[in-house]
N, C-alpha and C positions, 0 to 999 in steps of 0.2 A: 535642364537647369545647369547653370554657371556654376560651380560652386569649388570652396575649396576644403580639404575634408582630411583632417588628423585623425589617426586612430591611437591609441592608448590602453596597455592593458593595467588596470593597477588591482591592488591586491582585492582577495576575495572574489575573484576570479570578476569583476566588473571591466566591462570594455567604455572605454568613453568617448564617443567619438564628436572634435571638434569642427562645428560648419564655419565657416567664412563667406555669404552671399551676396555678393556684389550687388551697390545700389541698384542699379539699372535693370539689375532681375527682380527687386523687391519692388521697385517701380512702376513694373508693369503688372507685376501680381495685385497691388494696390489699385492700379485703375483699371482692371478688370473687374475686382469688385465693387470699384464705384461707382463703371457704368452698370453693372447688376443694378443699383439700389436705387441709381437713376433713373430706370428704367420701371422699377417699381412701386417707389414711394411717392408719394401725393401728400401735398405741402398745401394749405390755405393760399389763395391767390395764384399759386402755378398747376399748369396741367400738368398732368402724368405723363414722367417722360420730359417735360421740361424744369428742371428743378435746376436753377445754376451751381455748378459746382463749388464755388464759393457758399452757396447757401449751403448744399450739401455738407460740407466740411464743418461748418459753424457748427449744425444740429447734432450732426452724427459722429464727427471727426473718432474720436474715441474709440466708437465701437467700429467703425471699419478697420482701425488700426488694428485694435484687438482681432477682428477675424483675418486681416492681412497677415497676422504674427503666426495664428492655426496654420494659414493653409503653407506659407514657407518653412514651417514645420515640416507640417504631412508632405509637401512636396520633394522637398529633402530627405525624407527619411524610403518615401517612395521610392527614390532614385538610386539612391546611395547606399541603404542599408543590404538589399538583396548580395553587393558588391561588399560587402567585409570581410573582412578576413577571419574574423571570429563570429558568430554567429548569435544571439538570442536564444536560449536554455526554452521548452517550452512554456516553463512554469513563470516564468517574467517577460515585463512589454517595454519597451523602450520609453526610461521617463523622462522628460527634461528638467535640467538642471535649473537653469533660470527660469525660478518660477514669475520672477520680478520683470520678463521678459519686454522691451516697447521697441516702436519704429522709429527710424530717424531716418525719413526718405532720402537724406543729403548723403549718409551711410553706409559702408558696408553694414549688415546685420552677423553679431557672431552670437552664436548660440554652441549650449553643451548637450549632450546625450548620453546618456548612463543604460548599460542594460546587463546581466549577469549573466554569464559564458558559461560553456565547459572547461573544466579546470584543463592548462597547459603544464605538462607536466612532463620528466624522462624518465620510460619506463625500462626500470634494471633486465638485468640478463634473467630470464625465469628458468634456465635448463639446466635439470643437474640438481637444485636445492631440495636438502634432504629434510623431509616428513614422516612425522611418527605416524603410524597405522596400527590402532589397538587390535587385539585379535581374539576375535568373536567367533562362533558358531550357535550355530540354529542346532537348541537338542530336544531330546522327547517330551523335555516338558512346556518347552515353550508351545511345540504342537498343540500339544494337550491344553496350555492357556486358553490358544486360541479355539480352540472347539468347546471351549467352555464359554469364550465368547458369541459364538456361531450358536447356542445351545439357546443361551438369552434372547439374543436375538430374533428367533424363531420359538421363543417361549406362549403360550396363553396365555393372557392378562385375563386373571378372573378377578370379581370382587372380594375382597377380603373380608369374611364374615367375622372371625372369630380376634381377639388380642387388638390391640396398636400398631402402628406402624414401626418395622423393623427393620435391619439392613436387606438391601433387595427388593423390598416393596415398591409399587412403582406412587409416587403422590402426585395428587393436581393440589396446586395451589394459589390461593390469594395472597399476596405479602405486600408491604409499601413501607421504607422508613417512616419514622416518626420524630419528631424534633425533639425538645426541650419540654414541650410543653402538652406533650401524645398528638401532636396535628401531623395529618401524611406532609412527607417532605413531593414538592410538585415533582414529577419528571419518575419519579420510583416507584411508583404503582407498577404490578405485576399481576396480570390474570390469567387463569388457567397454565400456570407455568409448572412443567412435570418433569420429574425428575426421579431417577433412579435412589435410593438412601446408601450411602454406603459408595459413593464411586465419585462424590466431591464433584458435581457437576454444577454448581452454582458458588458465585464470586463471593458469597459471604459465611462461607461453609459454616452451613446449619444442621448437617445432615444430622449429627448427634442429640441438635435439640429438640429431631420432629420426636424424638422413639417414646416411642407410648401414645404418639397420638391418634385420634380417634378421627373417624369420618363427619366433617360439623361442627368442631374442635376448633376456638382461636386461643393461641398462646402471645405474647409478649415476649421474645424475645432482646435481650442488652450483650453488646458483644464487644469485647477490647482484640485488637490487633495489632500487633507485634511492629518493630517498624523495617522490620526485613519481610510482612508478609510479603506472598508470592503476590496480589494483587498490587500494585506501588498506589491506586488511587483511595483503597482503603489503609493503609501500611499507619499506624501510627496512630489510628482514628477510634472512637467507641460509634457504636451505630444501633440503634435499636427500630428492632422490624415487628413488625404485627402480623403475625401468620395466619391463615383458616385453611385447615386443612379441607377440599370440595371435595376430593371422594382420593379411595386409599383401594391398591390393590394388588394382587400377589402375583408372583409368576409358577408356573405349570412347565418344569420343561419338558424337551424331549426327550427318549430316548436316544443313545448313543448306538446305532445301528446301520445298516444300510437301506432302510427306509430311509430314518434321517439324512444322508449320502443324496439319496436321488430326490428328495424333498427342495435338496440347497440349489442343486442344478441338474440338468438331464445329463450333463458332460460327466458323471460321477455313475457308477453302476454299485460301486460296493462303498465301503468304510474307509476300508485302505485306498480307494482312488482320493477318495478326501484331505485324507491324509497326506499324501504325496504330493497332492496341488499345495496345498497350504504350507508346506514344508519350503515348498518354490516360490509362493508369495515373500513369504518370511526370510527369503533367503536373496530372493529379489531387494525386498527394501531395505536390507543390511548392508546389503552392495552403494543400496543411493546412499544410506546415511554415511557409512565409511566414503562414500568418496563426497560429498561435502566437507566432513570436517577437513580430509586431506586439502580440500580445495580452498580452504579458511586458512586452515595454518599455511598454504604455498602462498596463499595472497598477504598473508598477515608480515608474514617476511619479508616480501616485496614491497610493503609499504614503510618496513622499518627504515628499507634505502632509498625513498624517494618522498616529496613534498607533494601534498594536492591540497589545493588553494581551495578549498568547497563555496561555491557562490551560497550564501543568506539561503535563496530565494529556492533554493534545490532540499535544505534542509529543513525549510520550514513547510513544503509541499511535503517531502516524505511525514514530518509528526502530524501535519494532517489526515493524509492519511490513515496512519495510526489510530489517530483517535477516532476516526468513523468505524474502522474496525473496530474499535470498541464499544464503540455505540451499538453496533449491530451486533456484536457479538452479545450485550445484556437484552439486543431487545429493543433499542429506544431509536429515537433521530437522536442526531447531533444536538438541538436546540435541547430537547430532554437530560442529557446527559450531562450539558456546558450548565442548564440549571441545577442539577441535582449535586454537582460536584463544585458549583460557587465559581468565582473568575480567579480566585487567589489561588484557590487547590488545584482547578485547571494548569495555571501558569506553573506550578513548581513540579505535577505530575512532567507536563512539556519539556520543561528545563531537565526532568531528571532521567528522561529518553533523550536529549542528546549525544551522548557519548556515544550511544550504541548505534545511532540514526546515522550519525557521521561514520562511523565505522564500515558498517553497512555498505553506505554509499562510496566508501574509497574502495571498499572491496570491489563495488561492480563496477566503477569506473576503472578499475585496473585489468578487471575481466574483457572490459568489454574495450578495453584497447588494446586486447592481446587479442581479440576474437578479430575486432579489424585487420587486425597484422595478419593471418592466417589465410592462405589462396585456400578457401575451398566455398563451394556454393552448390545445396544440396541437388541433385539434379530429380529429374521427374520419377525416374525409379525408386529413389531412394523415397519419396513423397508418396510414390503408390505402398510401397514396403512400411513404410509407417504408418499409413491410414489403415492397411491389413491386420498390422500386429492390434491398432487402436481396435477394432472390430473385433477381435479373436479376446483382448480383454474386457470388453465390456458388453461381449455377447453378444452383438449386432452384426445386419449387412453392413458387409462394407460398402456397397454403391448409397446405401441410403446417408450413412457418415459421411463418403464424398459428399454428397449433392450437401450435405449440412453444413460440412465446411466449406463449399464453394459460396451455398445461396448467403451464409453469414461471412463473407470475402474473409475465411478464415484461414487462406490456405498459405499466405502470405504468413502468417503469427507460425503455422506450425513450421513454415522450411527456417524460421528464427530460432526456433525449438529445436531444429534439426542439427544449424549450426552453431548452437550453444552448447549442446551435447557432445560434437566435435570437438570442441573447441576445451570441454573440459576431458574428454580424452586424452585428446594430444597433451594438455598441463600434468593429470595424472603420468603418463608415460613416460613423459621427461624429468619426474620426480625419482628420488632416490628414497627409497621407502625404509623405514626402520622399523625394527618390530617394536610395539607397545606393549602397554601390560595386556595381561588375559585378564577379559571381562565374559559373566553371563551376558544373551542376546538380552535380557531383563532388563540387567543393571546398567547396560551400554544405554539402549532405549529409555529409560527411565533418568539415567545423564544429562543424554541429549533435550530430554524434552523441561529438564531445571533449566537448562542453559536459555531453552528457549523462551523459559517464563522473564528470566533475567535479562 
Protein backbone atom coordinates (compact mmCIF):
# COMPACT_ATOMS: atom_id res chain seq x y z
CA UNK A 1 0.00 0.00 0.00
CA UNK A 2 0.74 3.71 -0.94
CA UNK A 3 0.61 5.64 1.98
CA UNK A 4 1.93 8.41 3.76
CA UNK A 5 2.41 7.96 7.61
CA UNK A 6 3.26 10.71 10.53
CA UNK A 7 4.19 9.54 13.72
CA UNK A 8 3.65 11.54 16.97
CA UNK A 9 4.41 11.00 20.48
CA UNK A 10 2.12 13.17 22.82
CA UNK A 11 1.79 12.97 26.37
CA UNK A 12 0.81 9.96 28.56
CA UNK A 13 2.98 8.12 26.57
CA UNK A 14 0.30 7.80 23.47
CA UNK A 15 1.84 7.39 19.93
CA UNK A 16 -0.48 8.86 17.11
CA UNK A 17 0.26 7.88 14.06
CA UNK A 18 -1.20 10.12 10.98
CA UNK A 19 -2.24 7.89 7.32
CA UNK A 20 -2.56 10.09 4.24
CA UNK A 21 -3.99 7.19 1.36
CA UNK A 22 -3.98 8.19 -1.86
CA UNK A 23 -7.35 7.96 -3.81
CA UNK A 24 -6.17 5.56 -6.22
CA UNK A 25 -5.24 2.97 -3.42
CA UNK A 26 -8.74 3.50 -1.67
CA UNK A 27 -10.13 2.99 -5.26
CA UNK A 28 -9.09 -0.02 -5.88
CA UNK A 29 -9.68 -1.42 -2.41
CA UNK A 30 -13.42 -0.18 -2.96
CA UNK A 31 -13.78 -2.29 -6.20
CA UNK A 32 -12.38 -5.15 -4.94
CA UNK A 33 -15.11 -5.18 -2.74
CA UNK A 34 -17.70 -4.50 -5.01
CA UNK A 35 -16.88 -7.06 -7.33
CA UNK A 36 -16.92 -9.47 -4.00
CA UNK A 37 -20.70 -8.36 -3.63
CA UNK A 38 -21.17 -8.56 -7.23
CA UNK A 39 -20.37 -11.64 -7.38
CA UNK A 40 -22.59 -12.50 -4.60
CA UNK A 41 -25.81 -10.83 -4.15
CA UNK A 42 -28.90 -11.50 -6.06
CA UNK A 43 -31.10 -8.69 -6.85
CA UNK A 44 -35.01 -9.55 -8.20
CA UNK A 45 -34.81 -9.55 -12.01
CA UNK A 46 -30.71 -9.85 -12.22
CA UNK A 47 -28.79 -13.07 -12.09
CA UNK A 48 -26.28 -13.65 -9.74
CA UNK A 49 -23.16 -12.16 -10.83
CA UNK A 50 -24.92 -9.74 -13.03
CA UNK A 51 -26.10 -6.99 -10.85
CA UNK A 52 -24.94 -3.50 -12.56
CA UNK A 53 -22.92 -1.50 -10.62
CA UNK A 54 -24.84 1.38 -10.73
CA UNK A 55 -27.59 -0.86 -9.17
CA UNK A 56 -25.16 -1.89 -6.85
CA UNK A 57 -24.19 1.44 -5.50
CA UNK A 58 -27.95 2.72 -5.30
CA UNK A 59 -28.80 -0.38 -2.84
CA UNK A 60 -25.72 -0.97 -0.99
CA UNK A 61 -23.58 2.14 -1.60
CA UNK A 62 -23.18 2.79 2.28
CA UNK A 63 -22.39 -0.29 3.47
CA UNK A 64 -19.51 -0.94 0.98
CA UNK A 65 -18.24 2.28 1.76
CA UNK A 66 -18.42 1.42 5.41
CA UNK A 67 -16.48 -1.98 4.88
CA UNK A 68 -14.09 0.01 2.30
CA UNK A 69 -13.13 2.40 5.35
CA UNK A 70 -12.49 -1.33 7.80
CA UNK A 71 -10.33 -2.81 5.36
CA UNK A 72 -7.97 0.64 4.65
CA UNK A 73 -7.78 0.63 8.00
CA UNK A 74 -6.61 -2.88 8.64
CA UNK A 75 -4.47 -2.56 5.65
CA UNK A 76 -2.69 0.42 6.86
CA UNK A 77 -2.13 -0.52 10.14
CA UNK A 78 -1.03 -4.11 8.55
CA UNK A 79 1.57 -2.54 6.81
CA UNK A 80 2.63 0.26 8.69
CA UNK A 81 2.31 -0.40 12.26
CA UNK A 82 4.99 -3.45 12.51
CA UNK A 83 7.38 -0.33 11.13
CA UNK A 84 7.03 2.35 14.14
CA UNK A 85 9.21 3.38 15.88
CA UNK A 86 7.42 3.24 19.21
CA UNK A 87 5.53 0.18 19.57
CA UNK A 88 1.92 -0.86 21.14
CA UNK A 89 2.27 -1.64 25.26
CA UNK A 90 0.51 -5.12 25.35
CA UNK A 91 -2.23 -3.97 27.40
CA UNK A 92 -3.77 -1.61 24.56
CA UNK A 93 -4.82 -1.98 20.65
CA UNK A 94 -4.67 0.54 18.27
CA UNK A 95 -7.92 2.77 18.18
CA UNK A 96 -9.05 5.06 15.72
CA UNK A 97 -9.54 8.48 16.10
CA UNK A 98 -12.19 9.23 13.61
CA UNK A 99 -14.76 7.46 14.71
CA UNK A 100 -16.93 9.80 12.19
CA UNK A 101 -14.66 8.18 9.59
CA UNK A 102 -16.47 8.22 5.39
CA UNK A 103 -15.05 7.74 1.83
CA UNK A 104 -14.69 10.22 -0.63
CA UNK A 105 -13.48 8.04 -3.67
CA UNK A 106 -12.23 11.54 -5.57
CA UNK A 107 -10.02 11.73 -2.12
CA UNK A 108 -6.91 11.21 -0.54
CA UNK A 109 -8.55 9.36 2.70
CA UNK A 110 -6.57 10.73 6.07
CA UNK A 111 -7.31 9.09 9.04
CA UNK A 112 -5.65 9.07 12.93
CA UNK A 113 -4.43 6.19 15.18
CA UNK A 114 -3.89 6.35 18.83
CA UNK A 115 -2.17 3.55 20.79
CA UNK A 116 -0.17 3.80 24.40
CA UNK A 117 3.74 3.13 24.35
CA UNK A 118 6.38 2.53 26.74
CA UNK A 119 7.17 5.52 28.40
CA UNK A 120 10.42 7.43 26.63
CA UNK A 121 12.22 8.65 29.11
CA UNK A 122 16.37 9.61 30.27
CA UNK A 123 17.72 7.35 32.50
CA UNK A 124 20.18 9.16 35.24
CA UNK A 125 23.57 8.02 36.08
CA UNK A 126 22.67 5.09 38.79
CA UNK A 127 26.39 4.49 40.06
CA UNK A 128 27.61 5.57 43.10
CA UNK A 129 23.99 6.74 44.77
CA UNK A 130 24.22 6.34 48.41
CA UNK A 131 21.43 3.88 50.24
CA UNK A 132 20.66 3.25 53.68
CA UNK A 133 20.84 -0.53 54.68
CA UNK A 134 19.26 -1.22 58.17
CA UNK A 135 21.12 -3.68 60.08
CA UNK A 136 19.59 -6.79 61.09
CA UNK A 137 20.56 -10.16 62.41
CA UNK A 138 19.01 -13.46 62.64
CA UNK A 139 19.15 -14.43 66.62
CA UNK A 140 18.19 -17.31 68.97
CA UNK A 141 14.98 -16.24 69.19
CA UNK A 142 13.80 -15.61 65.98
CA UNK A 143 14.99 -19.57 65.59
CA UNK A 144 12.96 -20.48 68.20
CA UNK A 145 9.91 -18.34 66.49
CA UNK A 146 10.11 -20.29 63.80
CA UNK A 147 10.16 -23.92 65.24
CA UNK A 148 7.43 -22.78 67.08
CA UNK A 149 5.95 -22.19 63.72
CA UNK A 150 7.33 -25.66 62.20
CA UNK A 151 5.67 -27.08 65.81
CA UNK A 152 2.04 -25.86 64.56
CA UNK A 153 2.39 -26.83 61.53
CA UNK A 154 3.03 -30.36 62.05
CA UNK A 155 0.53 -30.10 65.15
CA UNK A 156 -2.73 -32.77 65.58
CA UNK A 157 -5.94 -31.36 64.87
CA UNK A 158 -8.21 -33.13 67.42
CA UNK A 159 -11.69 -32.33 68.19
CA UNK A 160 -12.13 -30.03 70.92
CA UNK A 161 -14.32 -31.53 73.54
CA UNK A 162 -14.22 -29.45 76.41
CA UNK A 163 -14.64 -25.05 76.78
CA UNK A 164 -15.26 -22.58 73.45
CA UNK A 165 -13.09 -21.69 71.13
CA UNK A 166 -9.85 -20.02 72.04
CA UNK A 167 -6.65 -18.43 70.68
CA UNK A 168 -5.03 -21.30 68.72
CA UNK A 169 -8.06 -23.32 67.98
CA UNK A 170 -8.32 -24.14 64.59
CA UNK A 171 -12.52 -23.07 63.41
CA UNK A 172 -14.44 -24.06 60.28
CA UNK A 173 -16.89 -21.59 59.44
CA UNK A 174 -20.05 -20.36 57.85
CA UNK A 175 -20.27 -16.43 57.60
CA UNK A 176 -21.91 -13.95 54.95
CA UNK A 177 -22.63 -10.17 55.52
CA UNK A 178 -25.82 -9.00 56.13
CA UNK A 179 -27.48 -5.64 55.09
CA UNK A 180 -29.73 -3.29 56.78
CA UNK A 181 -32.29 -5.34 56.94
CA UNK A 182 -30.34 -9.01 58.31
CA UNK A 183 -30.65 -10.28 54.30
CA UNK A 184 -27.05 -12.00 53.19
CA UNK A 185 -25.25 -9.35 51.28
CA UNK A 186 -24.85 -11.53 47.43
CA UNK A 187 -21.14 -12.32 46.46
CA UNK A 188 -20.00 -12.72 50.63
CA UNK A 189 -21.20 -16.05 51.47
CA UNK A 190 -18.22 -18.06 52.90
CA UNK A 191 -18.45 -21.93 53.53
CA UNK A 192 -16.23 -24.11 55.31
CA UNK A 193 -13.70 -21.35 55.72
CA UNK A 194 -10.88 -22.20 58.49
CA UNK A 195 -8.90 -20.44 60.28
CA UNK A 196 -6.50 -20.31 62.95
CA UNK A 197 -7.94 -17.65 66.17
CA UNK A 198 -5.45 -15.51 67.22
CA UNK A 199 -3.14 -15.02 63.94
CA UNK A 200 -5.76 -12.49 62.16
CA UNK A 201 -6.18 -14.55 59.08
CA UNK A 202 -9.37 -13.11 57.79
CA UNK A 203 -10.06 -9.58 56.27
CA UNK A 204 -12.71 -8.63 58.83
CA UNK A 205 -10.82 -9.53 62.00
CA UNK A 206 -13.20 -11.50 64.12
CA UNK A 207 -10.83 -13.51 65.71
CA UNK A 208 -11.80 -11.83 69.16
CA UNK A 209 -15.59 -12.27 68.59
CA UNK A 210 -15.42 -16.22 68.02
CA UNK A 211 -13.92 -16.78 71.85
CA UNK A 212 -16.41 -18.74 73.77
CA UNK A 213 -17.94 -20.15 70.93
CA UNK A 214 -19.16 -23.37 70.80
CA UNK A 215 -19.32 -26.21 67.95
CA UNK A 216 -23.26 -25.36 66.17
CA UNK A 217 -23.16 -21.90 67.57
CA UNK A 218 -24.45 -18.75 65.28
CA UNK A 219 -23.40 -15.31 66.48
CA UNK A 220 -24.22 -11.87 64.85
CA UNK A 221 -21.53 -10.18 64.65
CA UNK A 222 -21.47 -5.58 63.89
CA UNK A 223 -18.04 -4.31 63.33
CA UNK A 224 -16.86 -0.44 62.83
CA UNK A 225 -13.45 0.06 61.06
CA UNK A 226 -11.14 2.69 61.36
CA UNK A 227 -10.46 4.70 58.17
CA UNK A 228 -6.66 3.90 58.26
CA UNK A 229 -7.64 0.00 58.54
CA UNK A 230 -5.03 -2.26 57.06
CA UNK A 231 -7.87 -3.46 54.59
CA UNK A 232 -8.69 0.12 52.39
CA UNK A 233 -11.90 -1.89 51.04
CA UNK A 234 -13.42 -2.10 54.46
CA UNK A 235 -11.56 1.18 56.02
CA UNK A 236 -14.15 3.55 57.21
CA UNK A 237 -17.17 1.03 56.82
CA UNK A 238 -19.56 -0.94 59.73
CA UNK A 239 -20.29 -4.48 58.41
CA UNK A 240 -22.24 -6.98 60.13
CA UNK A 241 -21.59 -10.89 59.45
CA UNK A 242 -23.52 -13.89 60.57
CA UNK A 243 -21.25 -16.56 61.76
CA UNK A 244 -21.95 -20.58 62.62
CA UNK A 245 -19.38 -21.92 63.95
CA UNK A 246 -19.24 -26.06 61.80
CA UNK A 247 -16.98 -27.69 63.95
CA UNK A 248 -13.91 -26.24 66.47
CA UNK A 249 -10.71 -27.84 67.11
CA UNK A 250 -7.53 -27.93 69.06
CA UNK A 251 -3.87 -28.49 68.31
CA UNK A 252 -1.68 -31.45 69.85
CA UNK A 253 1.81 -30.32 69.25
CA UNK A 254 5.06 -31.89 68.99
CA UNK A 255 7.64 -32.40 70.74
CA UNK A 256 10.77 -30.55 70.42
CA UNK A 257 13.27 -33.34 69.73
CA UNK A 258 15.11 -35.05 67.23
CA UNK A 259 12.40 -37.17 66.34
CA UNK A 260 10.67 -33.97 65.56
CA UNK A 261 14.14 -33.09 63.31
CA UNK A 262 13.82 -36.09 61.16
CA UNK A 263 9.76 -36.11 61.12
CA UNK A 264 10.17 -32.34 59.03
CA UNK A 265 12.85 -33.90 56.50
CA UNK A 266 15.20 -37.01 56.02
CA UNK A 267 18.00 -34.16 55.35
CA UNK A 268 17.99 -33.40 59.34
CA UNK A 269 19.26 -36.32 61.70
CA UNK A 270 19.29 -34.37 65.07
CA UNK A 271 17.60 -30.99 66.45
CA UNK A 272 20.61 -28.90 66.10
CA UNK A 273 20.62 -29.82 62.12
CA UNK A 274 17.22 -28.11 62.19
CA UNK A 275 18.22 -25.57 63.68
CA UNK A 276 21.26 -24.60 61.51
CA UNK A 277 19.14 -25.01 58.22
CA UNK A 278 16.43 -22.69 59.60
CA UNK A 279 18.89 -20.32 60.82
CA UNK A 280 20.12 -20.13 56.85
CA UNK A 281 16.42 -19.88 55.63
CA UNK A 282 16.05 -17.01 57.92
CA UNK A 283 19.29 -15.61 57.01
CA UNK A 284 18.62 -16.20 53.32
CA UNK A 285 15.37 -14.06 53.22
CA UNK A 286 16.81 -11.21 55.25
CA UNK A 287 19.45 -11.02 52.44
CA UNK A 288 16.22 -10.76 49.81
CA UNK A 289 14.35 -8.35 51.87
CA UNK A 290 17.41 -5.86 52.66
CA UNK A 291 18.27 -5.90 49.06
CA UNK A 292 14.76 -5.01 47.94
CA UNK A 293 14.31 -2.19 50.08
CA UNK A 294 18.08 -1.12 48.90
CA UNK A 295 16.74 -1.72 45.46
CA UNK A 296 13.52 0.74 46.18
CA UNK A 297 15.33 3.52 47.72
CA UNK A 298 18.21 3.24 44.55
CA UNK A 299 15.14 3.36 42.07
CA UNK A 300 13.21 5.91 44.25
CA UNK A 301 16.04 8.32 43.78
CA UNK A 302 16.47 7.84 40.20
CA UNK A 303 13.12 8.78 39.71
CA UNK A 304 13.41 11.95 41.60
CA UNK A 305 15.76 12.96 38.43
CA UNK A 306 13.84 11.79 35.72
CA UNK A 307 10.16 12.15 34.21
CA UNK A 308 8.11 8.90 33.06
CA UNK A 309 5.03 9.66 31.20
CA UNK A 310 2.98 6.30 32.37
CA UNK A 311 0.38 5.35 29.36
CA UNK A 312 -3.57 5.12 31.12
CA UNK A 313 -3.64 1.91 29.78
CA UNK A 314 -0.55 0.22 31.79
CA UNK A 315 -2.01 1.56 35.05
CA UNK A 316 -5.16 0.50 34.72
CA UNK A 317 -4.00 -3.29 33.62
CA UNK A 318 -1.76 -3.20 36.80
CA UNK A 319 -5.19 -2.26 39.49
CA UNK A 320 -6.78 -4.88 37.58
CA UNK A 321 -4.86 -6.96 38.37
CA UNK A 322 -4.87 -6.07 41.96
CA UNK A 323 -8.08 -6.41 42.39
CA UNK A 324 -8.30 -10.16 41.02
CA UNK A 325 -5.84 -10.65 43.58
CA UNK A 326 -8.05 -9.77 45.80
CA UNK A 327 -10.68 -11.45 44.87
CA UNK A 328 -8.83 -14.54 45.00
CA UNK A 329 -7.22 -13.84 47.92
CA UNK A 330 -11.16 -13.73 49.94
CA UNK A 331 -12.09 -16.42 47.94
CA UNK A 332 -14.62 -15.14 45.27
CA UNK A 333 -14.41 -14.26 41.34
CA UNK A 334 -14.18 -10.84 40.31
CA UNK A 335 -17.95 -10.63 39.49
CA UNK A 336 -18.45 -11.58 43.36
CA UNK A 337 -16.34 -9.11 44.76
CA UNK A 338 -17.34 -5.91 42.15
CA UNK A 339 -20.94 -6.95 43.73
CA UNK A 340 -20.20 -7.20 47.31
CA UNK A 341 -18.09 -4.01 47.41
CA UNK A 342 -20.86 -1.89 45.02
CA UNK A 343 -19.39 0.15 41.70
CA UNK A 344 -18.89 3.50 43.94
CA UNK A 345 -16.77 1.65 46.71
CA UNK A 346 -15.11 -0.29 43.80
CA UNK A 347 -14.15 3.05 42.03
CA UNK A 348 -12.59 4.92 45.23
CA UNK A 349 -10.96 1.61 46.65
CA UNK A 350 -9.11 1.91 42.57
CA UNK A 351 -8.54 5.45 42.82
CA UNK A 352 -6.90 4.98 46.27
CA UNK A 353 -4.25 2.31 44.81
CA UNK A 354 -3.10 4.59 42.28
CA UNK A 355 -0.31 6.27 43.73
CA UNK A 356 1.32 3.20 44.79
CA UNK A 357 0.41 1.24 41.20
CA UNK A 358 2.28 4.24 39.51
CA UNK A 359 5.03 4.00 41.63
CA UNK A 360 5.47 0.47 41.30
CA UNK A 361 5.37 0.67 37.71
CA UNK A 362 8.19 3.50 37.41
CA UNK A 363 10.14 1.54 39.57
CA UNK A 364 10.17 -1.48 37.00
CA UNK A 365 10.24 0.51 34.24
CA UNK A 366 13.53 1.97 35.42
CA UNK A 367 14.77 -1.41 36.50
CA UNK A 368 14.07 -2.89 33.61
CA UNK A 369 15.89 -0.12 31.30
CA UNK A 370 18.94 -0.49 33.32
CA UNK A 371 18.58 -4.36 32.97
CA UNK A 372 18.42 -3.66 28.99
CA UNK A 373 21.62 -1.53 29.23
CA UNK A 374 23.57 -4.34 30.79
CA UNK A 375 25.63 -7.04 28.28
CA UNK A 376 24.98 -10.15 30.04
CA UNK A 377 22.87 -13.14 28.87
CA UNK A 378 22.58 -15.94 31.28
CA UNK A 379 24.51 -18.86 29.46
CA UNK A 380 23.39 -22.78 29.64
CA UNK A 381 25.52 -23.47 32.79
CA UNK A 382 24.41 -20.92 34.75
CA UNK A 383 20.54 -22.47 33.84
CA UNK A 384 21.75 -25.99 34.77
CA UNK A 385 23.27 -24.35 38.08
CA UNK A 386 19.87 -22.82 38.83
CA UNK A 387 17.64 -25.55 37.93
CA UNK A 388 20.11 -27.61 40.69
CA UNK A 389 20.03 -25.20 43.35
CA UNK A 390 15.84 -25.05 42.52
CA UNK A 391 15.93 -28.99 43.14
CA UNK A 392 18.25 -29.01 46.31
CA UNK A 393 15.50 -26.45 47.75
CA UNK A 394 12.62 -27.89 47.06
CA UNK A 395 13.73 -31.44 47.58
CA UNK A 396 13.37 -32.86 44.13
CA UNK A 397 15.11 -34.42 40.91
CA UNK A 398 16.61 -32.16 39.23
CA UNK A 399 16.13 -33.84 35.64
CA UNK A 400 12.36 -34.25 36.46
CA UNK A 401 12.22 -30.01 37.31
CA UNK A 402 14.15 -29.75 33.90
CA UNK A 403 11.85 -31.70 31.91
CA UNK A 404 9.02 -29.34 34.04
CA UNK A 405 10.36 -26.47 33.00
CA UNK A 406 11.16 -27.41 29.45
CA UNK A 407 7.56 -29.37 28.81
CA UNK A 408 5.88 -25.89 30.45
CA UNK A 409 8.54 -23.81 27.82
CA UNK A 410 9.42 -22.33 31.20
CA UNK A 411 13.03 -22.19 30.67
CA UNK A 412 12.92 -18.95 28.88
CA UNK A 413 10.96 -17.04 32.29
CA UNK A 414 13.74 -18.48 34.45
CA UNK A 415 17.11 -17.14 32.24
CA UNK A 416 14.66 -13.75 32.77
CA UNK A 417 14.96 -14.49 36.53
CA UNK A 418 18.57 -15.19 35.97
CA UNK A 419 19.08 -11.76 34.53
CA UNK A 420 16.94 -9.77 36.78
CA UNK A 421 19.05 -11.15 39.62
CA UNK A 422 22.05 -9.93 37.68
CA UNK A 423 20.99 -7.04 37.00
CA UNK A 424 19.99 -6.30 40.61
CA UNK A 425 23.50 -7.29 41.73
CA UNK A 426 25.26 -5.17 39.61
CA UNK A 427 22.69 -2.10 41.07
CA UNK A 428 23.37 -3.25 44.69
CA UNK A 429 27.21 -3.15 43.92
CA UNK A 430 27.45 0.16 42.47
CA UNK A 431 25.56 1.48 45.58
CA UNK A 432 27.14 3.31 48.32
CA UNK A 433 25.64 1.68 51.32
CA UNK A 434 25.00 3.53 54.74
CA UNK A 435 24.40 2.03 57.84
CA UNK A 436 20.87 2.22 59.16
CA UNK A 437 19.41 1.93 62.38
CA UNK A 438 19.60 -1.60 64.32
CA UNK A 439 16.42 -3.41 64.09
CA UNK A 440 15.26 -6.95 65.57
CA UNK A 441 14.92 -9.70 62.40
CA UNK A 442 11.01 -9.39 63.94
CA UNK A 443 10.50 -5.81 63.82
CA UNK A 444 12.38 -5.35 60.25
CA UNK A 445 9.88 -8.29 58.96
CA UNK A 446 6.96 -7.19 60.55
CA UNK A 447 7.96 -3.37 58.86
CA UNK A 448 8.26 -4.54 55.71
CA UNK A 449 5.10 -6.54 55.70
CA UNK A 450 2.86 -2.80 57.09
CA UNK A 451 4.50 -1.27 54.20
CA UNK A 452 3.26 -4.07 52.11
CA UNK A 453 -0.36 -3.86 53.51
CA UNK A 454 0.05 0.03 52.59
Amino acid sequence: MNATVNQELKSGSVVRLSFQIPAEEVRNIYQKIQDKYQKQIQIPGFRRGKVPPAILEKKFGEALKAEAVQEVVNQALTEFLPKAERQPIPYDEPRLVDTDLTLDLSQDTRFHVEYDTYPVFNLPDWKGIEVEEPQVTVSEEDIARKLEELREENALIVPKTEGGAAEGDVVTLDYTECDAQGQAVPGTERQDYVMTLGKNQNIYDIDRDLAGMREGETRTITKDYPTDYRFPELAGTTRTLEVKVKALKTRQLPQLDDDFAQDISDRYQTLNDLKADLKKQLEEHLEERLTDIKIEALLDKLLEKTSIDLPRSLVSYNLQQTWASLAQKYGMTVADLDRSMGEERRRQILEGWIPQAERQLRREIVLRKIEDGLDYTPSDDEVDQELERLARRYNTDVEKLRSYYQDGKLIEQLKNDLKRRYTVRTLVAACKLKKGKKMSYKDFIDEQERKGDN
